[in-house]
C-alpha positions as CSV (number, residue, x, y, z in Angstrom):
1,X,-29.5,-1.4,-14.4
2,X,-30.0,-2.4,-10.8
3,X,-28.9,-0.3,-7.7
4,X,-25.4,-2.0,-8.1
5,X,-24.8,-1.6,-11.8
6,X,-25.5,-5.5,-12.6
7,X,-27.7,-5.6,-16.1
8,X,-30.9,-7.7,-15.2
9,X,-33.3,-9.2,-17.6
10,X,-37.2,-8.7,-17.3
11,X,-37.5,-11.3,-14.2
12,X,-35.0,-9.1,-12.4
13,X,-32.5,-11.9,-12.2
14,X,-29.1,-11.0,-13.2
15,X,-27.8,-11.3,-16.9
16,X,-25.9,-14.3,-18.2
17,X,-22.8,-12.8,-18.8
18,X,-22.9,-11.5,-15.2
19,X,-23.2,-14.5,-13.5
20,X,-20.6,-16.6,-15.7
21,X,-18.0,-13.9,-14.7
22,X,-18.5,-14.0,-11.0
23,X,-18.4,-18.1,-11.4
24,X,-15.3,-17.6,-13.8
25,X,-13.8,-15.1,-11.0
26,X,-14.8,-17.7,-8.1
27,X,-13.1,-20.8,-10.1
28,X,-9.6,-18.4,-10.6
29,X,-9.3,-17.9,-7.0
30,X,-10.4,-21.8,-6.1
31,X,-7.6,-22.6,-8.6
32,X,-5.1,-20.1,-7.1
33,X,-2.5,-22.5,-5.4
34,X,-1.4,-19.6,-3.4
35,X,-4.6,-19.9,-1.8
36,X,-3.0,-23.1,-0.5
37,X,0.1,-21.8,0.5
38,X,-1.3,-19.5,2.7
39,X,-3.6,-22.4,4.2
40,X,-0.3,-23.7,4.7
41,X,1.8,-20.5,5.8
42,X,-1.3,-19.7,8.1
43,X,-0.8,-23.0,10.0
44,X,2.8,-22.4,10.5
45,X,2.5,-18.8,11.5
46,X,-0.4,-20.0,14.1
47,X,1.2,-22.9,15.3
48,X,3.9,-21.7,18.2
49,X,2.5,-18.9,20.0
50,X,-0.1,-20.7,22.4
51,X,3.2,-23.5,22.6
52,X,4.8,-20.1,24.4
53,X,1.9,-19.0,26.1
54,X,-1.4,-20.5,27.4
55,X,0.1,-24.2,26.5
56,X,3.2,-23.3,27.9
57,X,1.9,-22.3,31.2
58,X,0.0,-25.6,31.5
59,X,3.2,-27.5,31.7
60,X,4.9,-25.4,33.7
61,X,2.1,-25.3,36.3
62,X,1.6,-29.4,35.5
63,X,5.7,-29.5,36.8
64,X,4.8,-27.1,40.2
65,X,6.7,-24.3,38.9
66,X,5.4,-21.1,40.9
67,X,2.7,-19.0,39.5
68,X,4.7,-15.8,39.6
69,X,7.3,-17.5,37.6
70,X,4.4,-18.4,35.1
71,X,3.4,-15.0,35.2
72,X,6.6,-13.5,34.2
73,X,7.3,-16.1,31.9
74,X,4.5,-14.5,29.6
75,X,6.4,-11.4,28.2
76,X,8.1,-14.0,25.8
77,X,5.1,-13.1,24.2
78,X,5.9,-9.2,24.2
79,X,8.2,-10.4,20.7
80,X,4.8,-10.6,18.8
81,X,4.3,-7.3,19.4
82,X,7.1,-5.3,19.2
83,X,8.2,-7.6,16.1
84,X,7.6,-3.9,14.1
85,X,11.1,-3.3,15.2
86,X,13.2,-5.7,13.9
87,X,10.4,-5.5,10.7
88,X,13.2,-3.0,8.6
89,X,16.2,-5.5,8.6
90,X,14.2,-8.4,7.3
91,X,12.6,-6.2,5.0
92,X,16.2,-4.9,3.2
93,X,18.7,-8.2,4.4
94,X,19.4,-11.0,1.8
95,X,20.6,-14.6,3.7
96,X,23.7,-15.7,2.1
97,X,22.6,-18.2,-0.3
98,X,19.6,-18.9,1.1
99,X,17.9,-15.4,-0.7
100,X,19.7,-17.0,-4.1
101,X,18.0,-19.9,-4.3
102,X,14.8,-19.2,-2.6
103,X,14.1,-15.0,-3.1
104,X,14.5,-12.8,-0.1
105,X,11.1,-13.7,1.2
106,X,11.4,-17.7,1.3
107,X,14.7,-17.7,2.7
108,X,13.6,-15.9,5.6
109,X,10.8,-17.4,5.9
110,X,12.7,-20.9,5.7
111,X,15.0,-19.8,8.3
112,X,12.7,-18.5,11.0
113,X,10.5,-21.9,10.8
114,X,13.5,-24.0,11.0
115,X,14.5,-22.0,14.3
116,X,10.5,-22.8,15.3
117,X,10.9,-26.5,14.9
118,X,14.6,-26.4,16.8
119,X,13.5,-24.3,19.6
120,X,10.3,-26.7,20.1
121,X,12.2,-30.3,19.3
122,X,14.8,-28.6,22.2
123,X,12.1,-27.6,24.7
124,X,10.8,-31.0,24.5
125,X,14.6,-32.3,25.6
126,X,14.2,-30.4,28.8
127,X,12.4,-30.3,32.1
128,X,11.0,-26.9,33.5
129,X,11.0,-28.1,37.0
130,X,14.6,-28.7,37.2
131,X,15.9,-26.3,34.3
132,X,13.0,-23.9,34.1
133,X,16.1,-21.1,32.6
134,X,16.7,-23.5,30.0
135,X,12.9,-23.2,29.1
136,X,13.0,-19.6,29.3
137,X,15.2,-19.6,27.0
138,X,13.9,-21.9,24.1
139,X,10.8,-20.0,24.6
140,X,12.8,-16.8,23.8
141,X,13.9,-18.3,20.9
142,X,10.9,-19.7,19.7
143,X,8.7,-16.5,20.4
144,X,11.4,-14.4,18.4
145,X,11.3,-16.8,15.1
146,X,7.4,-17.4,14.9
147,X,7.3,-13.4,15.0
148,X,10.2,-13.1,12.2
149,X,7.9,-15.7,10.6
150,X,5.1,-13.5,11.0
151,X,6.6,-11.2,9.3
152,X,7.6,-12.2,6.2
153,X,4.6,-14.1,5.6
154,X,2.7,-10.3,5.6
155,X,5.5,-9.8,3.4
156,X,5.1,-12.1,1.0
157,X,1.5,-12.5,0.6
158,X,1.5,-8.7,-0.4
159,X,4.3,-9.5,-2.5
160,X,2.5,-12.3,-4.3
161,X,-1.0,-11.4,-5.3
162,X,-2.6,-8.2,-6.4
163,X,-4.9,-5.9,-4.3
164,X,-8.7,-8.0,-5.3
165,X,-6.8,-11.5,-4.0
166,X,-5.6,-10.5,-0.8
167,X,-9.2,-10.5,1.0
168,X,-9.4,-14.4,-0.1
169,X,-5.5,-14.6,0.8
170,X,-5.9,-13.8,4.4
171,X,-9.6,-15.8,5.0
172,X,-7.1,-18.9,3.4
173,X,-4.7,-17.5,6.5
174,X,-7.0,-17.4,9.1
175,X,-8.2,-20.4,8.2
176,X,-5.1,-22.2,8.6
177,X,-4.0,-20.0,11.8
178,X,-7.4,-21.2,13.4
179,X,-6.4,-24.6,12.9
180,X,-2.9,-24.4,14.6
181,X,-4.3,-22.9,17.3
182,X,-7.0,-25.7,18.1
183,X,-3.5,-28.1,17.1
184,X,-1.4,-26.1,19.7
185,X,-4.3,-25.7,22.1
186,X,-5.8,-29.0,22.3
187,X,-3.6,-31.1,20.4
188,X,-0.8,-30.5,22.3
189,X,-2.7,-31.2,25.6
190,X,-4.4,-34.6,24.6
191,X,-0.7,-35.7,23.9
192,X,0.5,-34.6,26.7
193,X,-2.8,-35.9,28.7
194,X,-1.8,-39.7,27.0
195,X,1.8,-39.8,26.8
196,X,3.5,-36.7,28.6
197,X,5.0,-33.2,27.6
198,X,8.3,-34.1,26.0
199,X,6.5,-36.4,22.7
200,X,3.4,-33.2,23.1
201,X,6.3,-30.6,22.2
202,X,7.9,-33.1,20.0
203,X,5.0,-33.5,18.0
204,X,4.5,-30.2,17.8
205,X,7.9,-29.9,16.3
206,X,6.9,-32.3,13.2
207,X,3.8,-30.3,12.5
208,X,6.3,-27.4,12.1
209,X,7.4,-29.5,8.7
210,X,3.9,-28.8,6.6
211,X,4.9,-24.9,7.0
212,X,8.6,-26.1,6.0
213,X,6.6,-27.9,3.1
214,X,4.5,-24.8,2.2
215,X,7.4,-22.6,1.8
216,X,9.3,-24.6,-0.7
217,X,6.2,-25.1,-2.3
218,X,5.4,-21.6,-2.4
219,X,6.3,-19.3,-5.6
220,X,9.2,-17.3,-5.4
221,X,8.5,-13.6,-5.6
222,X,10.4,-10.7,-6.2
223,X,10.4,-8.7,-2.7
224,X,8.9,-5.1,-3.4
225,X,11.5,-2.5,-2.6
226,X,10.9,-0.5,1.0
227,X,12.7,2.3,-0.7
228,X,16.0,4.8,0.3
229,X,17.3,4.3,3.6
230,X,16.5,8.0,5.5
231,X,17.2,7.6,8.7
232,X,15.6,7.3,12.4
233,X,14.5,10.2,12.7
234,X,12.5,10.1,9.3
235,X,11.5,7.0,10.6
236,X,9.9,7.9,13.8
237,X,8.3,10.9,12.6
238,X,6.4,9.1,9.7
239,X,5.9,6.0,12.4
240,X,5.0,7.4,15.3
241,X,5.1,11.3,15.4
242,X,3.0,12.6,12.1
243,X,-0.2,9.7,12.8
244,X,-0.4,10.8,16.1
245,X,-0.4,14.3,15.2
246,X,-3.6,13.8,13.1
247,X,-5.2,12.2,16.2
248,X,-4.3,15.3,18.1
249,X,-6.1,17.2,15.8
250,X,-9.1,15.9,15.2
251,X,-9.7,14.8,18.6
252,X,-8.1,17.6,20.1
253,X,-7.9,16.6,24.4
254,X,-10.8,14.4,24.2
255,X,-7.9,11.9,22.8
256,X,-6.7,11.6,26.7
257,X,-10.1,9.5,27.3
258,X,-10.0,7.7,24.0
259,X,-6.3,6.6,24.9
260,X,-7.6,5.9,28.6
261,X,-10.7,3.7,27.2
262,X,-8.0,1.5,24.5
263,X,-5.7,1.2,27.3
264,X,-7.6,-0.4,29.8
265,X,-10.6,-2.0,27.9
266,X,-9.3,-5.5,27.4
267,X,-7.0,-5.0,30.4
268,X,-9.3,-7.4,32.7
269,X,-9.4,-10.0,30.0
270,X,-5.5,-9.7,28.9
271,X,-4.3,-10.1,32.3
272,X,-6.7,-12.6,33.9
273,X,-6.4,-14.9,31.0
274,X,-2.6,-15.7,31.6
275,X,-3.5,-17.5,34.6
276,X,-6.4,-19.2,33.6
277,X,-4.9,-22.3,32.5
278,X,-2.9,-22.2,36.3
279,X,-6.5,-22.3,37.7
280,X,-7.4,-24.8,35.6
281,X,-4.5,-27.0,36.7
282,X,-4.6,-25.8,40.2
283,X,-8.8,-27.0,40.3
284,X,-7.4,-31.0,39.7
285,X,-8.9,-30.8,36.4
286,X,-6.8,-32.9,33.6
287,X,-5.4,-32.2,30.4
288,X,-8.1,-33.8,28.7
289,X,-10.6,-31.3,30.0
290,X,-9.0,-28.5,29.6
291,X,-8.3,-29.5,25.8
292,X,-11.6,-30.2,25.2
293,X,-13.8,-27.4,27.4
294,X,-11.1,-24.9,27.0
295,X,-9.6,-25.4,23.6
296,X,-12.3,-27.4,21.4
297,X,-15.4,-25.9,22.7
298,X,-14.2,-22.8,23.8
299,X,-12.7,-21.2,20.6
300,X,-16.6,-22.1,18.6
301,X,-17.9,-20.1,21.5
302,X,-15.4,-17.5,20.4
303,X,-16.1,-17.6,17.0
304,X,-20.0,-17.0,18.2
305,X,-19.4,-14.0,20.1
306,X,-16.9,-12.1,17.3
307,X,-20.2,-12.7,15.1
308,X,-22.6,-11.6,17.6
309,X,-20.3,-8.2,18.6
310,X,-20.2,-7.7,14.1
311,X,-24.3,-7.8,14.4
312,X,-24.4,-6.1,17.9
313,X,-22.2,-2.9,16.2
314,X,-24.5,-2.8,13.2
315,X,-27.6,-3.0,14.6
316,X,-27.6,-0.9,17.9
317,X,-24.8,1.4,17.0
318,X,-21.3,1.3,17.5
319,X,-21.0,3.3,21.4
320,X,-23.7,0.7,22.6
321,X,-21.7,-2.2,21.9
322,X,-18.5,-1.0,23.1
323,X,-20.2,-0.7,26.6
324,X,-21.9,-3.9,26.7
325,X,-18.6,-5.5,25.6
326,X,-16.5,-3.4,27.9
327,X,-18.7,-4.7,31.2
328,X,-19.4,-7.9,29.6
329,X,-15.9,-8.7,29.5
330,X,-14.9,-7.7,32.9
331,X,-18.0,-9.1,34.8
332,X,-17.0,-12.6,32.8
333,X,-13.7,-12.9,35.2
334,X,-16.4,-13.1,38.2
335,X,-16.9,-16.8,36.8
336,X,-13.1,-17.5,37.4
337,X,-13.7,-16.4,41.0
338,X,-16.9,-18.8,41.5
339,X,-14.7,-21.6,40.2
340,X,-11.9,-20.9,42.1
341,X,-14.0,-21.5,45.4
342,X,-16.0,-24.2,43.9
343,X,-12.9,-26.4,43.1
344,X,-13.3,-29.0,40.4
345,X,-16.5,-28.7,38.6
346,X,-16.7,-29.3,35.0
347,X,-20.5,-28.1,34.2
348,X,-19.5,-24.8,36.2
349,X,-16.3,-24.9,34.0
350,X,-18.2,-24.7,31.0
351,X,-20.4,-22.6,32.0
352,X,-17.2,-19.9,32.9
353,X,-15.7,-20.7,29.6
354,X,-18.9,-20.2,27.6
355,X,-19.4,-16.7,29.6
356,X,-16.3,-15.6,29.4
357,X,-15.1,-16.3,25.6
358,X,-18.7,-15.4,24.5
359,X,-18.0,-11.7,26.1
360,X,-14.5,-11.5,25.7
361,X,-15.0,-12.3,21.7
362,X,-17.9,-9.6,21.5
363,X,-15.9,-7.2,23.2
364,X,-12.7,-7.4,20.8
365,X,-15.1,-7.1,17.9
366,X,-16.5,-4.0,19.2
367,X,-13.3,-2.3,20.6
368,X,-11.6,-3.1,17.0
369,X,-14.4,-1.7,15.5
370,X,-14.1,1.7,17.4
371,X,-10.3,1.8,17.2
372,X,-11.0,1.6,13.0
373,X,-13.5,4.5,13.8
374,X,-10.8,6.5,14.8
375,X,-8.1,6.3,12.0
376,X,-8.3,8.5,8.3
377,X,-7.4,7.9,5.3
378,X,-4.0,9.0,5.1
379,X,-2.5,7.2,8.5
380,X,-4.9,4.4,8.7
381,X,-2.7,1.8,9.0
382,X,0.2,3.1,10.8
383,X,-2.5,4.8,13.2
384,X,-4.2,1.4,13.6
385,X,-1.5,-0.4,14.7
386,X,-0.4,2.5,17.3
387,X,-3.9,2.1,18.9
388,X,-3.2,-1.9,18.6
389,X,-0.1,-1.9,20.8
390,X,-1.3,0.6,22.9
391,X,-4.1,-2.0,23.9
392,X,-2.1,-4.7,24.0
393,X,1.4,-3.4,25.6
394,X,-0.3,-2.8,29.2
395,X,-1.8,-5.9,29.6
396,X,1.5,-7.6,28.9
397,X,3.2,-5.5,31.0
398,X,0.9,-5.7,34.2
399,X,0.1,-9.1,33.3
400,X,3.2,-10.5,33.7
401,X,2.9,-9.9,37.3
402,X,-0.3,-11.6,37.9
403,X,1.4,-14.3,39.0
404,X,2.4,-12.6,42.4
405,X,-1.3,-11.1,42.4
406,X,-2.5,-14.8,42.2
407,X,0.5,-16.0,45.1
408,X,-0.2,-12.9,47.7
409,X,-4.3,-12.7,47.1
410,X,-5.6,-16.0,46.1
411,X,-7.4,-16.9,42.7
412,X,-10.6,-15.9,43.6
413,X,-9.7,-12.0,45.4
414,X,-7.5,-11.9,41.9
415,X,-10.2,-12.8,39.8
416,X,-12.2,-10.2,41.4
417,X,-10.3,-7.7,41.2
418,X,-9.5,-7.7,37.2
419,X,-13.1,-7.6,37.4
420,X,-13.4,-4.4,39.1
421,X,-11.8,-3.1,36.1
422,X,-14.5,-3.1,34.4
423,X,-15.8,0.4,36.7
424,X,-13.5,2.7,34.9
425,X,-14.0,1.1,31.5
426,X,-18.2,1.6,32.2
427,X,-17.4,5.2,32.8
428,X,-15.2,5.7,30.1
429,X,-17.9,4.6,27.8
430,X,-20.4,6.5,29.3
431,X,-18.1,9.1,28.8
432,X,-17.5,9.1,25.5
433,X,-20.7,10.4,24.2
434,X,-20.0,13.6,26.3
435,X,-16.9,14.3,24.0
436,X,-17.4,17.2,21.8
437,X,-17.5,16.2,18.3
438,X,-18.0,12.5,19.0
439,X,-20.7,11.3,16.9
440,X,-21.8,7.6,16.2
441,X,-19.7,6.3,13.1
442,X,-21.9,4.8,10.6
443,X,-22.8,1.4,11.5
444,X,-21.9,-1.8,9.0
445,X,-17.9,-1.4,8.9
446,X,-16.8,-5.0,9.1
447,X,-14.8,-5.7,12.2
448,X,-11.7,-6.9,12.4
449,X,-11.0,-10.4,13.6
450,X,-10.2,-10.8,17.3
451,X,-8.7,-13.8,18.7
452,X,-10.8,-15.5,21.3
453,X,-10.5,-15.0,25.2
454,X,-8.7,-17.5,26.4
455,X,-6.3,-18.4,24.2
């Protein structure tokens, strides 16, 4: 037997009957058609957020709306993460008819894409420079569906396939979530580049009707019971009040600068990327451009650095990468601030791009990595997604009004100064390995995924 249990013959190679059950394994899951629904699902759930956000804020800059209005406009996007809320009703509500024909899941699921597709098809019907409230709030609308959508496509992918076929399940997601995003990201602004923002938006819409497509495709499944209602105090405590508890005690008051590090780690990078797309705008450079530098190019340069943060955290240790992310990350805005003076300049906008998605990639591999480090066994997913929103609530928050910072300082002083964030977060780090108790988690965990700096 070899070190993994596998039977070998005398040249070492693995026996027969090995190999033609991993290749009869392999075939099942190629053969899986809910492998291609949630290609399908993934594209749909991928498809409206940047059409809320970074695209969003393109058009509305393209149509002279202010930057502190832009600003502000991005806690639509607060509805992705405080969907958790709202998570219980769609979990225990049937829609009239709609959960008869289709199973709880579907019908849902049906419902929030159709409100996608309406709230998109009616945002292309309007103009932000003359009814930017009526944008707000198709945005709203859209922002609060995708996230129902969001939802109860978790729901039903755990609902559909045993434990061993959910890693494949959610690489078939990803997959299809990656290639909305380059659809919503670039896509939508070579449309819009060629024939304006109204048939961008609509299109959009249409693309909406492969999810439609996937979901009555998809196999109705019988939703899993969330149990007996006990209340919101029950709630909370198993929510909110017991996981933290456990942090409390195992990291006793060095948690205050853990919780200090998560908040403000990806704070230069959350903030500064809401107005990148303004800057890009504001620097003359067209749609075009910024589909293809920004949108094409820029999420492979991603996709580089996630890789390269996963190798940095297994080969030099886990503390090491978190502080070559953390001022990686933040020294990247200083790019934004060399643009900002240099004007239009597409090699130097590459180069920023390249820079700044690299480090912001590698950083987001590494903080996710720590954040894993932190939880056990018994609260490791409730205690995960505390941390989560914890990282990502304060950026929202202060990132809505970096619109204002942009209107009062200038790009470049505002660039600068999310940059300077990245003092505290050096010190934090270095910090860290002071704490009592705080030893270097074994390296080789895979990381989460991360989505790429500039969305």
């Amino acid at each position: 037997m070899t070190a993994a249990g596998k039977t070998t013959s005398g040249t070492g190679r693995p026996a027969a009957g090995w190999v033609a059950r991993t290749r009869a394994t392999l075939r099942d899951v190629a053969a899986d058609r809910r492998m291609a629904m949630m290609l399908v699902l993934g594209f749909g759930a991928g498809l409206p957020i940047l059409l809320v956000f970074a695209t969003l804020s393109a058009w509305l800059r393209s149509a002279g709306i202010e930057r502190s209005s832009i600003g502000l406009l991005s806690y639509v996007s607060l509805a992705y993460t405080l969907k958790f809320l709202w998570a219980p009703v769609i979990d225990r509500l049937d829609l009239p008819v709609l959960s008869r024909l289709l199973g709880r899941r579907r019908a849902w699921m049906l419902l929030s894409q159709i409100a996608v597709a309406a709230g998109l098809i009616a945002m292309s019907r309007g103009d932000p420079a003359t009814s930017l409230g009526y944008t707000v709030a198709c945005a709203l609308v859209i922002a609060f569906a995708s996230a129902t959508q969001d939802i109860v496509v978790d729901g039903w992918r755990i609902d559909s396939a045993p434990t061993e076929r959910q890693g494949m399940m959610l690489a078939s997601y990803q997959l299809g979530y990656s290639l909305a995003r380059i659809c919503a990201g670039a896509g939508a602004l070579f449309v819009a580049d060629a024939f304006g923002w109204a048939p961008a938006y609509g299109a959009m819409a249409l693309l909406m009707l492969v999810a439609l497509g996937g979901t009555l495709a998809a196999p109705k499944v019988q939703a899993r019971d969330p149990g007996p209602r006990r209340g919101w105090r029950h709630a909370l405590r198993e929510a909110v009040v017991e996981p933290f508890a456990d942090l409390v005690a195992r990291k006793g008051t060095g948690l205050v600068l853990i919780l200090a590090l998560i908040t403000v780690y990806r704070l230069p990078d959350i903030v500064s990327g809401i107005m990148a797309n303004p800057l890009y705008i504001d620097m003359q450079f067209t749609l075009s451009e910024i589909a293809t530098v920004s949108k094409v190019y820029g999420v492979w340069i991603g996709i580089a650095g996630a890789f390269a943060g996963g190798i940095a955290v297994s080969r030099l240790g886990l503390y090491p990468a978190l502080l070559i992310g953390g001022i990686a990350a933040s020294a990247s805005n200083l790019m934004f601030a060399w643009l900002a003076l240099a004007g239009h300049d597409l090699p130097l906008l590459v180069a920023s791009i390249s820079i700044d998605n690299f480090a912001g990639a590698f950083a987001g591999t590494a903080l996710i990595a720590y954040m894993s480090s932190l939880t056990s066994p018994a609260f490791a997913a409730t205690q995960y997604a505390l941390l989560s929103s914890l990282y990502a609530l304060p950026g929202k928050f202060v990132g809505g009004l970096s619109g204002f910072a942009v209107e009062s300082l200038g790009y470049p002083v505002f660039f600068v100064m999310t940059a300077a964030v990245g003092i505290p977060v050096t010190l934090l780090c270095l910090g860290l390995r002071l704490l009592p108790g705080e030893t270097e988690p074994a390296p080789g965990a895979e990381p989460a995924q991360d989505l790429p700096a500039r969305a």
